[in-house]
N, C-alpha and C positions, 0 to 999 in steps of 0.2 A: 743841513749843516747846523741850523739852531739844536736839531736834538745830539748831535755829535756833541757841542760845545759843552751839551747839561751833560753828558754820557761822563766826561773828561773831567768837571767838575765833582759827579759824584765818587770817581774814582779818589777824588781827595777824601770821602767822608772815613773811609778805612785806613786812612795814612797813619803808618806807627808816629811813634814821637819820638824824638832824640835821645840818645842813648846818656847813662849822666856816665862818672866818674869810675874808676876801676874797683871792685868788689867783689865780693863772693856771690851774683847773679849773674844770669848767660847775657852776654850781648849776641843781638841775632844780628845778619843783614838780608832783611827783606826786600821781594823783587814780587811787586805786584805789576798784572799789565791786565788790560780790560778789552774783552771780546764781544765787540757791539753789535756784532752777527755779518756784518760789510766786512768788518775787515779785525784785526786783534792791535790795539793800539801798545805802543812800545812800551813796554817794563819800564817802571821808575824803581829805583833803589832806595831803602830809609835802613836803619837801624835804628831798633829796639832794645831795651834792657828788658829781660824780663825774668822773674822769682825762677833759681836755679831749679830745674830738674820739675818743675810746675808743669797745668796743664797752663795750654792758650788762653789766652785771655783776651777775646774779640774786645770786650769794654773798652781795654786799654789804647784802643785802634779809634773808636768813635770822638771825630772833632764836631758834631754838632752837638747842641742843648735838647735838638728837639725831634733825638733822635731814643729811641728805647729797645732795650733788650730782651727777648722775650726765650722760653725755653729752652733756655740756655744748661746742655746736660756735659759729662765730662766721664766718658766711661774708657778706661785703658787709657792711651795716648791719644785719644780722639775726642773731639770737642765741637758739637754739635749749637747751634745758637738760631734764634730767630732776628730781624730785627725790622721796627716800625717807626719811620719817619715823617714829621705834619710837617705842615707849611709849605716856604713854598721850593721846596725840593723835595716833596714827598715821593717816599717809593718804601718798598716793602721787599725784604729780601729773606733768606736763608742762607747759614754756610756751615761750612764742615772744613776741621784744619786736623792733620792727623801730625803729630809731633814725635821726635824720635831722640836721642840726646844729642845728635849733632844735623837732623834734618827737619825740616817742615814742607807738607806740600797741604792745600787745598783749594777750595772754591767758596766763592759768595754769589749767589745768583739773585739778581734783583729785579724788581719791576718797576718802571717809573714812566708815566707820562706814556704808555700803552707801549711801552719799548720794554725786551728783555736784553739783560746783559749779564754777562760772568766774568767775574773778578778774578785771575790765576794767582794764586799766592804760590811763592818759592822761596825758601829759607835753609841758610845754616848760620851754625854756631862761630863766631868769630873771636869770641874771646870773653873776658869779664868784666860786669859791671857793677855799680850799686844801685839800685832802685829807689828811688823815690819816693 
């Protein structure tokens, strides 16, 4: 159950951030749910603003300091990323988000505390924002 609790925790490290005010950028509404191998834990919903018609941008997702990005490539609509976490929620992942102009689907699969887990990302476009 302790590793469930940290599983649900790190599903926050990816949480988009609040969308700001209406603009000429896309507002997404994203639906991540986390598959801890036992069972697939329930989709939470955020929205996103992000640069109109851009690729993904994982960065914009990372709420920790002491988290980093690594290989982070961007070819077509597909956006490939590494990412490496210290202390004391360390885990090391990879993901892949393929973006389209009114959809999103990928995956982040991580390693933490001898546990794998995958992140289901699902997104569309809901309307506009201004970015931040």
């Amino acid at each position: 159950m302790k590793n469930l609790f940290f599983v649900v925790l790190l599903s926050n490290i990816l949480t988009p951030l609040t969308a700001g005010a209406a603009g000429d950028d896309e507002l997404w509404e994203v639906q991540t749910a986390m598959d801890v191998g036992i069972t697939v834990l329930p989709a939470v919903t955020h929205t996103v603003c992000l640069g109109k018609g851009g690729a993904y941008k994982p960065e914009q997702f990372l709420q920790q300091n002491n988290c980093e990005m690594t290989d982070l490539t961007v070819s077509g609509n597909k956006t490939n990323w590494k990412v490496h976490c210290t202390g004391a929620d360390a885990l090391d992942g990879q993901g892949e988000v393929i973006r389209t102009a009114d959809t999103m689907k990928g995956t982040v699969y991580m390693s933490t505390r001898g546990m794998q887990t995958n992140q289901i990302i699902s997104g569309k476009r809901i309307g506009s924002c201004q970015q931040e």
